[in-house]
PyMOL commands that place a pseudoatom at each C-alpha (Angstrom):
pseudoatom trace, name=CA, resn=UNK, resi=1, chain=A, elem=C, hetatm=0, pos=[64.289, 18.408, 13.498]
pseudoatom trace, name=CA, resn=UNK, resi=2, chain=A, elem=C, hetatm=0, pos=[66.846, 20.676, 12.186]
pseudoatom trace, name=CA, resn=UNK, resi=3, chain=A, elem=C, hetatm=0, pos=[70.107, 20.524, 13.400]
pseudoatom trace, name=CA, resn=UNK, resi=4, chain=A, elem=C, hetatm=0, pos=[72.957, 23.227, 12.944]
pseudoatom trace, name=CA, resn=UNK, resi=5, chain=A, elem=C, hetatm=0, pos=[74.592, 23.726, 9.622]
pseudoatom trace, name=CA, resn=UNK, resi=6, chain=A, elem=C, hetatm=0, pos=[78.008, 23.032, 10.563]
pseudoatom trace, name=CA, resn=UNK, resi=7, chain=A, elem=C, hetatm=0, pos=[80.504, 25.972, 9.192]
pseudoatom trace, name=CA, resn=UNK, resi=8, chain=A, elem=C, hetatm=0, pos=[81.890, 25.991, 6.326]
pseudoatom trace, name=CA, resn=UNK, resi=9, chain=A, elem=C, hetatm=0, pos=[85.715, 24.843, 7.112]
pseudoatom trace, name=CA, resn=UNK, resi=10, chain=A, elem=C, hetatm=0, pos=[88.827, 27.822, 6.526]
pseudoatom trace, name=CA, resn=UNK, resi=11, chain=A, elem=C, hetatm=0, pos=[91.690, 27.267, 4.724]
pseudoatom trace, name=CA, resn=UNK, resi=12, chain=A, elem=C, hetatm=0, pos=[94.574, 27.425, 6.433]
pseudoatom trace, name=CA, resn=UNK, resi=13, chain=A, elem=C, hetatm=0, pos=[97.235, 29.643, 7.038]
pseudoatom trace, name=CA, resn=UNK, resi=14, chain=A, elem=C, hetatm=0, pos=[99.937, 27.607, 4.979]
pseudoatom trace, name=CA, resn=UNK, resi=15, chain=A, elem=C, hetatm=0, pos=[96.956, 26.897, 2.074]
pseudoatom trace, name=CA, resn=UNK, resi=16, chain=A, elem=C, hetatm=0, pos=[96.485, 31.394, 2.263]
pseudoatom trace, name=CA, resn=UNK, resi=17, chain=A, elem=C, hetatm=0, pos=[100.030, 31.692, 1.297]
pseudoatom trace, name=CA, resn=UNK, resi=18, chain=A, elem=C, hetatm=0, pos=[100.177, 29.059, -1.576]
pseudoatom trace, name=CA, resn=UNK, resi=19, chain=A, elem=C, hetatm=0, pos=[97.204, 31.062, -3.000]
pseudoatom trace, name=CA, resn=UNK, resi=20, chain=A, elem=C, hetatm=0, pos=[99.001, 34.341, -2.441]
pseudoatom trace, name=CA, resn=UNK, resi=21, chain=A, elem=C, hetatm=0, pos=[102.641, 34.230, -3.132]
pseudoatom trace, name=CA, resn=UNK, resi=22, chain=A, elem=C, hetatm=0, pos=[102.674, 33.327, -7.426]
pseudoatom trace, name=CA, resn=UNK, resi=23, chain=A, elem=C, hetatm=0, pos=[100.228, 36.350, -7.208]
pseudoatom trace, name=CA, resn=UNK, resi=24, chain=A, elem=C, hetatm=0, pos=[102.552, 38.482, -5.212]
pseudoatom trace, name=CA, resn=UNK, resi=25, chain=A, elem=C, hetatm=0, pos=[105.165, 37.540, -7.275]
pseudoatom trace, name=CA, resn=UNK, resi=26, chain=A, elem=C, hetatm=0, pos=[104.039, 38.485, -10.568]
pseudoatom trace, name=CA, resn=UNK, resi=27, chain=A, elem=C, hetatm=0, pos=[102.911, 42.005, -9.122]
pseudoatom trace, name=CA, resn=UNK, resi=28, chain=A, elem=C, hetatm=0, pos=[106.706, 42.409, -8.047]
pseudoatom trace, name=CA, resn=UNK, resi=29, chain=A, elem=C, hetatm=0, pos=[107.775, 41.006, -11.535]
pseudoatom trace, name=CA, resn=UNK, resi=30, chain=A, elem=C, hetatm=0, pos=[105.485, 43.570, -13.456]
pseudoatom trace, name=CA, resn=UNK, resi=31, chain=A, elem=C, hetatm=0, pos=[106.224, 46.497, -11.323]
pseudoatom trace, name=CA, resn=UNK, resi=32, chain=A, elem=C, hetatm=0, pos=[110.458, 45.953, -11.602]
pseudoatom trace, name=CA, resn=UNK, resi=33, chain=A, elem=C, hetatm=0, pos=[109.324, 45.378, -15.598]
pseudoatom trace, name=CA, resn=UNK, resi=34, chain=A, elem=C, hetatm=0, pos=[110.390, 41.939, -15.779]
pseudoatom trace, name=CA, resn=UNK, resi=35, chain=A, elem=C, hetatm=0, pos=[107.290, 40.478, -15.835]
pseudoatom trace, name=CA, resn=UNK, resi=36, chain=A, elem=C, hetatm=0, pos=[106.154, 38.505, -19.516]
pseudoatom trace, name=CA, resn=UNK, resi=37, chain=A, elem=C, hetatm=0, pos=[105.645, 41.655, -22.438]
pseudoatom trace, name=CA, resn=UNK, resi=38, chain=A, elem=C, hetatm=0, pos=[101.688, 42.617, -22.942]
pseudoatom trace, name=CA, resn=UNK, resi=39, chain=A, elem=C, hetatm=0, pos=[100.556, 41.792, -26.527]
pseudoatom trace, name=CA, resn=UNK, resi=40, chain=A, elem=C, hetatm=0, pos=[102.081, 44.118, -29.322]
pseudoatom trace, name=CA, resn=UNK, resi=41, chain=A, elem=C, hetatm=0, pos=[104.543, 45.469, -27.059]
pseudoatom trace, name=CA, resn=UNK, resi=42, chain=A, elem=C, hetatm=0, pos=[108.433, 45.398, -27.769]
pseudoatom trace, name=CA, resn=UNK, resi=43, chain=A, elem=C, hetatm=0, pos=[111.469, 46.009, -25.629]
pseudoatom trace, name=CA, resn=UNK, resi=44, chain=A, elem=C, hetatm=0, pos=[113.502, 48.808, -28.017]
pseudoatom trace, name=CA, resn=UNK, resi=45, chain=A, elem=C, hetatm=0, pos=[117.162, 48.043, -28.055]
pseudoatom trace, name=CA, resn=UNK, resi=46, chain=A, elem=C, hetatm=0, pos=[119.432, 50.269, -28.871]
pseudoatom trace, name=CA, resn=UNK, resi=47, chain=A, elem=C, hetatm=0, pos=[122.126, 49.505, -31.167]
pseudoatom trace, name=CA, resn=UNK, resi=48, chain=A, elem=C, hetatm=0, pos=[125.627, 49.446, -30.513]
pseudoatom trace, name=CA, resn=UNK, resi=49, chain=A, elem=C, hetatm=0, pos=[128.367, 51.983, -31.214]
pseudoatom trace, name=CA, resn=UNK, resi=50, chain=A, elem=C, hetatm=0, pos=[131.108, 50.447, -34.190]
pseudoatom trace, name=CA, resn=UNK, resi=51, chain=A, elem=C, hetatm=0, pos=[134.154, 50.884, -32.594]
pseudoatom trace, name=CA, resn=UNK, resi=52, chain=A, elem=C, hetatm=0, pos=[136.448, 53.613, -33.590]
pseudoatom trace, name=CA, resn=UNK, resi=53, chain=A, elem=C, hetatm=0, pos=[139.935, 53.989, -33.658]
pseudoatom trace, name=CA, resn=UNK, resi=54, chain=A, elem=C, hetatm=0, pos=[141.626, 57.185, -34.356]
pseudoatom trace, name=CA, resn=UNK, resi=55, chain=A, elem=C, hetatm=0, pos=[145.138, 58.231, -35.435]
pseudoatom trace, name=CA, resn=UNK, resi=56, chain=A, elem=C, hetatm=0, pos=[145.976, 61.933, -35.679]
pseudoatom trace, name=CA, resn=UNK, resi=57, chain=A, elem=C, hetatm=0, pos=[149.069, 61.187, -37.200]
pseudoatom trace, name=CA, resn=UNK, resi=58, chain=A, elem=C, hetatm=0, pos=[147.398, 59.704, -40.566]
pseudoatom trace, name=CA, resn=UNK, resi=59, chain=A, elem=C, hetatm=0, pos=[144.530, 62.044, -40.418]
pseudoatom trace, name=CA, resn=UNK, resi=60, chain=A, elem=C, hetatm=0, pos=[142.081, 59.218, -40.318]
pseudoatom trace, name=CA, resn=UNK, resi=61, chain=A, elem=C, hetatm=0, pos=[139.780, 57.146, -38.042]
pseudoatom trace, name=CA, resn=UNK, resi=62, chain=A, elem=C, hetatm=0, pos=[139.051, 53.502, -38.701]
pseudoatom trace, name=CA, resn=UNK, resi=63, chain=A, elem=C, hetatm=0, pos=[135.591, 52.204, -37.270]
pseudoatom trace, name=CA, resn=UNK, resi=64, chain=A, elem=C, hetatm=0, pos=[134.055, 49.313, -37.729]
pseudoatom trace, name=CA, resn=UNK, resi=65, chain=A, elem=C, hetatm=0, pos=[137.013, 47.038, -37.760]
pseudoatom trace, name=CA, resn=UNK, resi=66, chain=A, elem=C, hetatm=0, pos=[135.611, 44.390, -35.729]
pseudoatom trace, name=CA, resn=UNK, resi=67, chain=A, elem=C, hetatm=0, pos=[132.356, 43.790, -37.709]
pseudoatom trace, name=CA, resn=UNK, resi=68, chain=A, elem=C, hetatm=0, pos=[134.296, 43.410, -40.571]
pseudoatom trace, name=CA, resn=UNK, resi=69, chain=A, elem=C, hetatm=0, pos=[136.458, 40.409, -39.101]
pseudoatom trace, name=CA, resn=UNK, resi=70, chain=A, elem=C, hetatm=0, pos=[139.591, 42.620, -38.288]
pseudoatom trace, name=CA, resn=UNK, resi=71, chain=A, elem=C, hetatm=0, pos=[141.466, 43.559, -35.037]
pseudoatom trace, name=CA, resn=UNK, resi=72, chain=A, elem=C, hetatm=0, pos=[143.278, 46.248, -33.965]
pseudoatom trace, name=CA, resn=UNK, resi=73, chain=A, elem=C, hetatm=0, pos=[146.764, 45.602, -33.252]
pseudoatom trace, name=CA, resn=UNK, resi=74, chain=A, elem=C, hetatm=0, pos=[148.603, 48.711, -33.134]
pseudoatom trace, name=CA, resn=UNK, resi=75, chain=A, elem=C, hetatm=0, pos=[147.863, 52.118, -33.273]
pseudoatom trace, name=CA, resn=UNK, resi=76, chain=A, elem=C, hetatm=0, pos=[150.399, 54.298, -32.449]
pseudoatom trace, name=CA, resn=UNK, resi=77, chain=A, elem=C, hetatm=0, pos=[152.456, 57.488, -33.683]
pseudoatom trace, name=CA, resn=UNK, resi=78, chain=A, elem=C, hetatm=0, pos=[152.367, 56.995, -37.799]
pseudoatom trace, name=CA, resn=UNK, resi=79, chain=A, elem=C, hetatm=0, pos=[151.389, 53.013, -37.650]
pseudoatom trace, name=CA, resn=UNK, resi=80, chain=A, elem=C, hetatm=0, pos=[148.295, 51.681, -37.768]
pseudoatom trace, name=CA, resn=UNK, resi=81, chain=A, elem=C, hetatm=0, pos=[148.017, 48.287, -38.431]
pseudoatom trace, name=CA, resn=UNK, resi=82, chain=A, elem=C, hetatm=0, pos=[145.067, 45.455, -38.173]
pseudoatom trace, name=CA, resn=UNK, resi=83, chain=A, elem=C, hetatm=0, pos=[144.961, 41.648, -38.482]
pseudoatom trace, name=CA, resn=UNK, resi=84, chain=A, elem=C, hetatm=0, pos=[142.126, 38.979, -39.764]
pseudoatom trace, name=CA, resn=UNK, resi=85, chain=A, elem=C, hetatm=0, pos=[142.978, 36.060, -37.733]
pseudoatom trace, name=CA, resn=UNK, resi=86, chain=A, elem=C, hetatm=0, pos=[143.066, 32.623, -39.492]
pseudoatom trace, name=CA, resn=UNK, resi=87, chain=A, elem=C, hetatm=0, pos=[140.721, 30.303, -40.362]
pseudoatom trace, name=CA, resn=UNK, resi=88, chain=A, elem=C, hetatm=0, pos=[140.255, 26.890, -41.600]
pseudoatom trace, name=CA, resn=UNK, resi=89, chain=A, elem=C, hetatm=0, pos=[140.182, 28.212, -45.553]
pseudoatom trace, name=CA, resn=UNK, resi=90, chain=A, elem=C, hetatm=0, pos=[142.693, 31.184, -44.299]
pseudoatom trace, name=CA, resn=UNK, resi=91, chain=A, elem=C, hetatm=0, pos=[146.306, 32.083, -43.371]
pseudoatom trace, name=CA, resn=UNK, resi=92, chain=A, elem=C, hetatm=0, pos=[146.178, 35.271, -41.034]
pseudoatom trace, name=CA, resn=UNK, resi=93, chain=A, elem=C, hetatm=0, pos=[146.301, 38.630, -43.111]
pseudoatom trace, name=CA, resn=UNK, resi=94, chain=A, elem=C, hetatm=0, pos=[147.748, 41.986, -42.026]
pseudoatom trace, name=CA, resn=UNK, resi=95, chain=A, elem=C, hetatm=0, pos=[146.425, 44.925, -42.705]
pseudoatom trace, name=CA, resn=UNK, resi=96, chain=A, elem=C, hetatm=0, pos=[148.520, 48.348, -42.704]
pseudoatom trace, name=CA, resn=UNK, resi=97, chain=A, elem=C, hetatm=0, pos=[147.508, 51.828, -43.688]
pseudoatom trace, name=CA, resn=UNK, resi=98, chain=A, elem=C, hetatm=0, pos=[149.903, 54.929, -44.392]
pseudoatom trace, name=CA, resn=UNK, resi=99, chain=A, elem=C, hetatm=0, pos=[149.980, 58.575, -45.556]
pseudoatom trace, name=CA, resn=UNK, resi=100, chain=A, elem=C, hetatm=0, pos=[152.304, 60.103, -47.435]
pseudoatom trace, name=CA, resn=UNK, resi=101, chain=A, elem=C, hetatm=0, pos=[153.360, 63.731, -46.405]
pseudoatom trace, name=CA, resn=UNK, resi=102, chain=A, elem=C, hetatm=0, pos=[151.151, 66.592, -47.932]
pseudoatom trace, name=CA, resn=UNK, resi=103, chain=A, elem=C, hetatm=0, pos=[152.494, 67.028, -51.453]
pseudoatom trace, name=CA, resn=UNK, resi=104, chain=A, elem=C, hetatm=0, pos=[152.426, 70.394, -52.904]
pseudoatom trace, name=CA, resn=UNK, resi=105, chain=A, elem=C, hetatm=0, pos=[151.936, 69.034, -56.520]
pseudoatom trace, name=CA, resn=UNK, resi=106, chain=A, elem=C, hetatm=0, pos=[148.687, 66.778, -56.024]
pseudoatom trace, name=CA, resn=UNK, resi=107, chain=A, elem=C, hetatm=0, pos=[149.074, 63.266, -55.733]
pseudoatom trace, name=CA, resn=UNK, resi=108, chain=A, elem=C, hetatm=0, pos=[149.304, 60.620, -58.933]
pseudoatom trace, name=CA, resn=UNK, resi=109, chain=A, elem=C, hetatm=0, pos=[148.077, 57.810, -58.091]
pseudoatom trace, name=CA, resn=UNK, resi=110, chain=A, elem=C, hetatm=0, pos=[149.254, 56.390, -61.545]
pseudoatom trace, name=CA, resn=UNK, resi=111, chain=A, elem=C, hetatm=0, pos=[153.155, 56.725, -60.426]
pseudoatom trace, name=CA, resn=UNK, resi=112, chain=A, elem=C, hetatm=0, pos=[152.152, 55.015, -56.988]
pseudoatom trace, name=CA, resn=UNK, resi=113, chain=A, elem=C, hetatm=0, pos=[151.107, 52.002, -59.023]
pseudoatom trace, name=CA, resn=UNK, resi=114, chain=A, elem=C, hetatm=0, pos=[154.449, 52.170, -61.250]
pseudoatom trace, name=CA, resn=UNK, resi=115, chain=A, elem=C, hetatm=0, pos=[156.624, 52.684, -58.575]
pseudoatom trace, name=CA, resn=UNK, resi=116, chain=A, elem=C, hetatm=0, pos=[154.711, 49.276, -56.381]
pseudoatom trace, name=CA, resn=UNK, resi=117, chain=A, elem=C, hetatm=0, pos=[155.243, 47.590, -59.572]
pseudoatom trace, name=CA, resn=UNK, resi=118, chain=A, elem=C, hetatm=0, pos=[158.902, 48.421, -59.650]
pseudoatom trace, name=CA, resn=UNK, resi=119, chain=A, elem=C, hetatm=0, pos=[159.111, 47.665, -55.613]
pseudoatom trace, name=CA, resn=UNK, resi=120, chain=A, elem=C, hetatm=0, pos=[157.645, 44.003, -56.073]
pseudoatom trace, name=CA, resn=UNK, resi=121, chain=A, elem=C, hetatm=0, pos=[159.693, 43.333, -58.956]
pseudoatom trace, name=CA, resn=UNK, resi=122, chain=A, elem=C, hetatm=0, pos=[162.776, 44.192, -56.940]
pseudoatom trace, name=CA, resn=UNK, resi=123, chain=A, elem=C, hetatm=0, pos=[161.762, 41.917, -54.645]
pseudoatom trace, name=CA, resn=UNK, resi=124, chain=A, elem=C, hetatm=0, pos=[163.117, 38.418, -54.148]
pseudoatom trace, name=CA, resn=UNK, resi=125, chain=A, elem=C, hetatm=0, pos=[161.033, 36.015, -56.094]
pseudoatom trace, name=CA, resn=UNK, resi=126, chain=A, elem=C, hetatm=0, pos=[158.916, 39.209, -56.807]
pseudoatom trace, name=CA, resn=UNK, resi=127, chain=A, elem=C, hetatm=0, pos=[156.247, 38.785, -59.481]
pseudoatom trace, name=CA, resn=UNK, resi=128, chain=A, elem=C, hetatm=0, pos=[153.939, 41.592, -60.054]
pseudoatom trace, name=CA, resn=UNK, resi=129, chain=A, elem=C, hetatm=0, pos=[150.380, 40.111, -61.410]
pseudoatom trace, name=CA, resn=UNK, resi=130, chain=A, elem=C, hetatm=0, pos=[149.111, 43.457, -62.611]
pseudoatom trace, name=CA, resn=UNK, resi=131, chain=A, elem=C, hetatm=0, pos=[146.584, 46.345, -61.175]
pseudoatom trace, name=CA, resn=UNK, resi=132, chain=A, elem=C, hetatm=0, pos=[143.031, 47.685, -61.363]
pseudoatom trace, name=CA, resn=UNK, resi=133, chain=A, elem=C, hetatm=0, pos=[140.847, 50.784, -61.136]
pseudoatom trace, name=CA, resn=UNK, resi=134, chain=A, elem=C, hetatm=0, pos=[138.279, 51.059, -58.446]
pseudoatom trace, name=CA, resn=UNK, resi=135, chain=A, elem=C, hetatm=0, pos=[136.065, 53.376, -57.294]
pseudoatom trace, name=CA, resn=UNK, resi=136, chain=A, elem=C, hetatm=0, pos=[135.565, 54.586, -53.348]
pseudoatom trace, name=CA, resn=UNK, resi=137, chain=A, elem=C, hetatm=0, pos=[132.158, 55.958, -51.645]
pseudoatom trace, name=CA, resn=UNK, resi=138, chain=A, elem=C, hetatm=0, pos=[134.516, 58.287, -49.351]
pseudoatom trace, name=CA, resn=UNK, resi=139, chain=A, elem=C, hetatm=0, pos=[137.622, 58.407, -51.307]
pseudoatom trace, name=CA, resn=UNK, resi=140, chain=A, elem=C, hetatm=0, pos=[136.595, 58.591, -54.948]
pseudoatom trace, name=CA, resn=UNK, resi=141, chain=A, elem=C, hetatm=0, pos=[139.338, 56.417, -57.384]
pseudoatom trace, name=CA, resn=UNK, resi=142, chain=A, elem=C, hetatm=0, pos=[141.453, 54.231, -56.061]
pseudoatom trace, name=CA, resn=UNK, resi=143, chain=A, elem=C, hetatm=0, pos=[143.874, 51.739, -57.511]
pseudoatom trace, name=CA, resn=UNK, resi=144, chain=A, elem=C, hetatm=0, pos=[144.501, 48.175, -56.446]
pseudoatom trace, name=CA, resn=UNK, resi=145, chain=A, elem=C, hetatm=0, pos=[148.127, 46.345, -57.484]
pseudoatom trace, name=CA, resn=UNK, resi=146, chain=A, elem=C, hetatm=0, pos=[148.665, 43.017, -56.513]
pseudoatom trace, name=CA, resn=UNK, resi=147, chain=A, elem=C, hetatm=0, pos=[152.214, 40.877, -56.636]
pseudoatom trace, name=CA, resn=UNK, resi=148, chain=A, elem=C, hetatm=0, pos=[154.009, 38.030, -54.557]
pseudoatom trace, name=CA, resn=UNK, resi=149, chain=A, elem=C, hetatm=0, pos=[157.389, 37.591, -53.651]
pseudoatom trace, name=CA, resn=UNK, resi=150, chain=A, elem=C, hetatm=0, pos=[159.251, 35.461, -50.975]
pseudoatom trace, name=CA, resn=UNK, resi=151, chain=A, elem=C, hetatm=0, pos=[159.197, 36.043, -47.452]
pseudoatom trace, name=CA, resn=UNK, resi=152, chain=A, elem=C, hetatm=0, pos=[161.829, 36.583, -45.006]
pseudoatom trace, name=CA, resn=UNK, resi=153, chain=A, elem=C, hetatm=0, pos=[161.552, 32.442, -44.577]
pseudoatom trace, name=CA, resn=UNK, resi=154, chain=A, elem=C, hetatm=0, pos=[161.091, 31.885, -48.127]
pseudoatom trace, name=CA, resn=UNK, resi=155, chain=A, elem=C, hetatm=0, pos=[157.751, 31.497, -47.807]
pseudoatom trace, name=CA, resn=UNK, resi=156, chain=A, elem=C, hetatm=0, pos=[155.416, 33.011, -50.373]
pseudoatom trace, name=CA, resn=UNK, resi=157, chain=A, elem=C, hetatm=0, pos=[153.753, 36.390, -49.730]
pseudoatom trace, name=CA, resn=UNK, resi=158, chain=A, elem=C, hetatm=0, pos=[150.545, 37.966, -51.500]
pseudoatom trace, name=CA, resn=UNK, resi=159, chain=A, elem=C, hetatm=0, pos=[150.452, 41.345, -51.425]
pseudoatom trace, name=CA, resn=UNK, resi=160, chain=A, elem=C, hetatm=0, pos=[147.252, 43.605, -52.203]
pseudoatom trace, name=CA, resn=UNK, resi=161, chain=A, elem=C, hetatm=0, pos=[148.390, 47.325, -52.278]
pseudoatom trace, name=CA, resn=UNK, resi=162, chain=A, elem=C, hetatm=0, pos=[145.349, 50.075, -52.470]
pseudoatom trace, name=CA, resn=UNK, resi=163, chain=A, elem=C, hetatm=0, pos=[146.266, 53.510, -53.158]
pseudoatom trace, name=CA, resn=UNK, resi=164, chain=A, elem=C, hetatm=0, pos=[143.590, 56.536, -52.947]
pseudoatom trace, name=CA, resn=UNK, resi=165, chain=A, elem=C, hetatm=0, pos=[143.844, 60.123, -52.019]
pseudoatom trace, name=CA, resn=UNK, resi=166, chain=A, elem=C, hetatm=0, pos=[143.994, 60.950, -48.339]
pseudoatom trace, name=CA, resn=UNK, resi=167, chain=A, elem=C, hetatm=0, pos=[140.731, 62.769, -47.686]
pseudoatom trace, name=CA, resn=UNK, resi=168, chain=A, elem=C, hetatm=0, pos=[142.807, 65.955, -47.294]
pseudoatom trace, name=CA, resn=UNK, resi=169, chain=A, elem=C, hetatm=0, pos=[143.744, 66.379, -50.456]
pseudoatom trace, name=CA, resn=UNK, resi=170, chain=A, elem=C, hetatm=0, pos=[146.986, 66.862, -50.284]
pseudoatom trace, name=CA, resn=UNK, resi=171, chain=A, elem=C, hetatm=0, pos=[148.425, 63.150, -49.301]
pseudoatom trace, name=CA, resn=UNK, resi=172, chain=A, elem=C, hetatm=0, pos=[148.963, 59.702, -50.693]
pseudoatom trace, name=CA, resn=UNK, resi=173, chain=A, elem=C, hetatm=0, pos=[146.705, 57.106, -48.657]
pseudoatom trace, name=CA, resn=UNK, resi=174, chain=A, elem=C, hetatm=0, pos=[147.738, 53.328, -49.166]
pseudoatom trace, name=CA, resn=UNK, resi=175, chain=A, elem=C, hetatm=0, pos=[146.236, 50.048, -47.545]
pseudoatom trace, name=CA, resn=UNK, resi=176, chain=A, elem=C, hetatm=0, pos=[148.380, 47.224, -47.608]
pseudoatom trace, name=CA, resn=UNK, resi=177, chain=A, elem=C, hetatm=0, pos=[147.102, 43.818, -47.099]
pseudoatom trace, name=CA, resn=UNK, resi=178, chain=A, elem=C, hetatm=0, pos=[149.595, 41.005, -46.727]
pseudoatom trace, name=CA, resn=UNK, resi=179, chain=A, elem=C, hetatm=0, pos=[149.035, 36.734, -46.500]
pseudoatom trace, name=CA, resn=UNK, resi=180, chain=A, elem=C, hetatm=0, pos=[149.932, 33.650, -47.396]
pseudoatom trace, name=CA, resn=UNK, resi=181, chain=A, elem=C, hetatm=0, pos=[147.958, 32.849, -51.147]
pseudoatom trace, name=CA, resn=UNK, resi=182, chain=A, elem=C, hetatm=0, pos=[146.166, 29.617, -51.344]
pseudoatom trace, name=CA, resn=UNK, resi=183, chain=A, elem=C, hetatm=0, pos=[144.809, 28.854, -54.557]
pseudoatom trace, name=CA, resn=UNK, resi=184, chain=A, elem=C, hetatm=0, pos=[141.804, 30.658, -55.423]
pseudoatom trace, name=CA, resn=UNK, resi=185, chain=A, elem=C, hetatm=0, pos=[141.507, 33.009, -52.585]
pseudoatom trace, name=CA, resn=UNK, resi=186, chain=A, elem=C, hetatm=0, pos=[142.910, 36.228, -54.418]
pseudoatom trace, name=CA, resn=UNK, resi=187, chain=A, elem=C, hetatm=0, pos=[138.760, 37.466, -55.123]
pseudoatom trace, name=CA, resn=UNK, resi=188, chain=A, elem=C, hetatm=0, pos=[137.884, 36.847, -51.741]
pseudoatom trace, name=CA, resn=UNK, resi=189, chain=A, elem=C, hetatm=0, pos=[141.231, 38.673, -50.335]
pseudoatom trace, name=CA, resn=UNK, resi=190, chain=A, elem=C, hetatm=0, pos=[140.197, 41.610, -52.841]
pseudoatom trace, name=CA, resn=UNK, resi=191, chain=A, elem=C, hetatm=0, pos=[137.008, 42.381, -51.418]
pseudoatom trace, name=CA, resn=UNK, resi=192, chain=A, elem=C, hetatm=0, pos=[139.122, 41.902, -47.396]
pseudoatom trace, name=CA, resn=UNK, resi=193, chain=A, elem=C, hetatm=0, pos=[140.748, 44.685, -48.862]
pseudoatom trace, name=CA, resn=UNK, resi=194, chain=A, elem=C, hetatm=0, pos=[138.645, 46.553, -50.282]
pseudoatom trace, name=CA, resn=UNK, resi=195, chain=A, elem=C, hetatm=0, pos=[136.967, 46.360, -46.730]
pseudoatom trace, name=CA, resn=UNK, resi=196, chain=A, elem=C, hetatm=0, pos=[139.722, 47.594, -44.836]
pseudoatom trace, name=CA, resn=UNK, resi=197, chain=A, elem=C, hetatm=0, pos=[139.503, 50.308, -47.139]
pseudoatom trace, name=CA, resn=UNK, resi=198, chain=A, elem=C, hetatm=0, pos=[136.300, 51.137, -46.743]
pseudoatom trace, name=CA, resn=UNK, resi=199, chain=A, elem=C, hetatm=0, pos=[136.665, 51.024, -42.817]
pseudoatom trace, name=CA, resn=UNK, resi=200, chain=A, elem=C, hetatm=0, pos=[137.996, 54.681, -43.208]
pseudoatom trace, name=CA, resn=UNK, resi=201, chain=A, elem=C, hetatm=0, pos=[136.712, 57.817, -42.373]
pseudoatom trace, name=CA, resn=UNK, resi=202, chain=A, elem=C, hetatm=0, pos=[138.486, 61.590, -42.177]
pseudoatom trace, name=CA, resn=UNK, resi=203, chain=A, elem=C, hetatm=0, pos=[140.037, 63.041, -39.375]
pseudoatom trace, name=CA, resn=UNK, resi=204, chain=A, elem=C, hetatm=0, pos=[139.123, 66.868, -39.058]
pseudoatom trace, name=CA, resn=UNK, resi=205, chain=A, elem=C, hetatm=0, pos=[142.711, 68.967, -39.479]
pseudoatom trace, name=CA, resn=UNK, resi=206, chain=A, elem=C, hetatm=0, pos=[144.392, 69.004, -35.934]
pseudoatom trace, name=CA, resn=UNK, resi=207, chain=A, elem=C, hetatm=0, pos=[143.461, 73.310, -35.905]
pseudoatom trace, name=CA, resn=UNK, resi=208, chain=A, elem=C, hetatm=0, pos=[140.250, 72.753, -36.851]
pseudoatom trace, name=CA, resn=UNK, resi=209, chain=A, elem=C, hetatm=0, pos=[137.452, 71.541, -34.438]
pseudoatom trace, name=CA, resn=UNK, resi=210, chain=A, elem=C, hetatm=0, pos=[135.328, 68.037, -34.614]
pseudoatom trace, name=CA, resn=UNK, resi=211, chain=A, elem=C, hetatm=0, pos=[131.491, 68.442, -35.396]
pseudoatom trace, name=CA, resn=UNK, resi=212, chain=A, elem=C, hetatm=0, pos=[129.380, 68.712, -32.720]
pseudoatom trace, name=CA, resn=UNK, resi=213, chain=A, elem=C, hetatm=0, pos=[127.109, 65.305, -32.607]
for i in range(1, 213): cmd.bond("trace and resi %d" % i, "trace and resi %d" % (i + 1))
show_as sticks, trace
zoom trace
């Protein structure tokens, strides 16, 4: 005799939602786009802005400082001025730029070097170790002079003094980079300043408008 096929027993109520709720999650996930990536798909991130730090007064921006392992300390009226904090290997270094005032005859950047030469000498303690031509991507030739001389404490400074012309022209544009030596750092402090340099860019003349981006 047959007998009744008993039904099949239901999952529960509580057993329904185990099943549902990691699926109902993931549809939330992949609808707010923070579900896992499909294959061959990439997130595009967009890179970040160097920072940029302009002085009207010098005619010049400098951008990038950060990346390059300097900081902005002060930038106001005719004085901008960075640092490269120490390190295990390095004393802190200072970096300061300047710009002479326009200068109707041109600008000779041979009597900048003579006249740094005769400034370290005067110094006391001063010994000038010599100077060398470089080139520039923005600012075309540039010289580099290099002397030390005692501090205000007696301490020893080294002293890396670049001289280019000022984008405009018509100005002297230095970059001096001062520290305490330690034997065999002056190629490595070379290319710090030859970094700083490079962290420049022109300032558009205050009458005439920036390019549009």
């Amino acid at each position: 005799m047959l007998r009744n096929a008993r039904p099949a027993p239901q999952p529960s109520y509580t057993a329904l939602l185990r099943r549902l709720v990691p699926t109902l999650a993931a549809a939330l996930l992949a609808a707010a786009g923070c579900g896992p990536q499909q294959e061959g798909m990439t997130t595009a991130v967009e890179p970040a802005e160097p920072e940029r730090v302009e002085n009207p007064a010098l005619g010049i921006a400098v951008v990038g400082a950060q990346a390059a392992g300097f900081d902005v300390v002060t930038n106001e009226g005719e004085t901008l001025a960075l640092v490269r904090h120490a390190t295990e290997e390095e004393a802190e270094a200072t970096v300061t730029y300047e710009a002479s005032p326009p200068q109707a005859a041109g600008i000779n950047l041979v009597q900048a070097v003579n006249e740094q030469k005769a400034a370290i000498e005067a110094r006391p303690g001063g010994n000038f170790l010599g100077q060398v031509q470089l080139g520039s991507d923005m600012l075309g030739t540039a010289f580099s002079t290099r002397g030390r001389y005692a501090g205000a404490g007696g301490e020893e400074i080294e002293e890396i003094k670049l001289f280019a012309v000022h984008p405009s022209g018509d100005r002297l544009l230095s970059v001096t980079y001062r520290y305490r030596p330690t034997e065999g750092s002056s190629k490595a402090r070379l290319d710090q300043a030859m970094a700083a340099l490079g962290l420049i860019e022109p300032l558009p003349p205050a009458d005439e408008p920036a390019p549009a981006e």
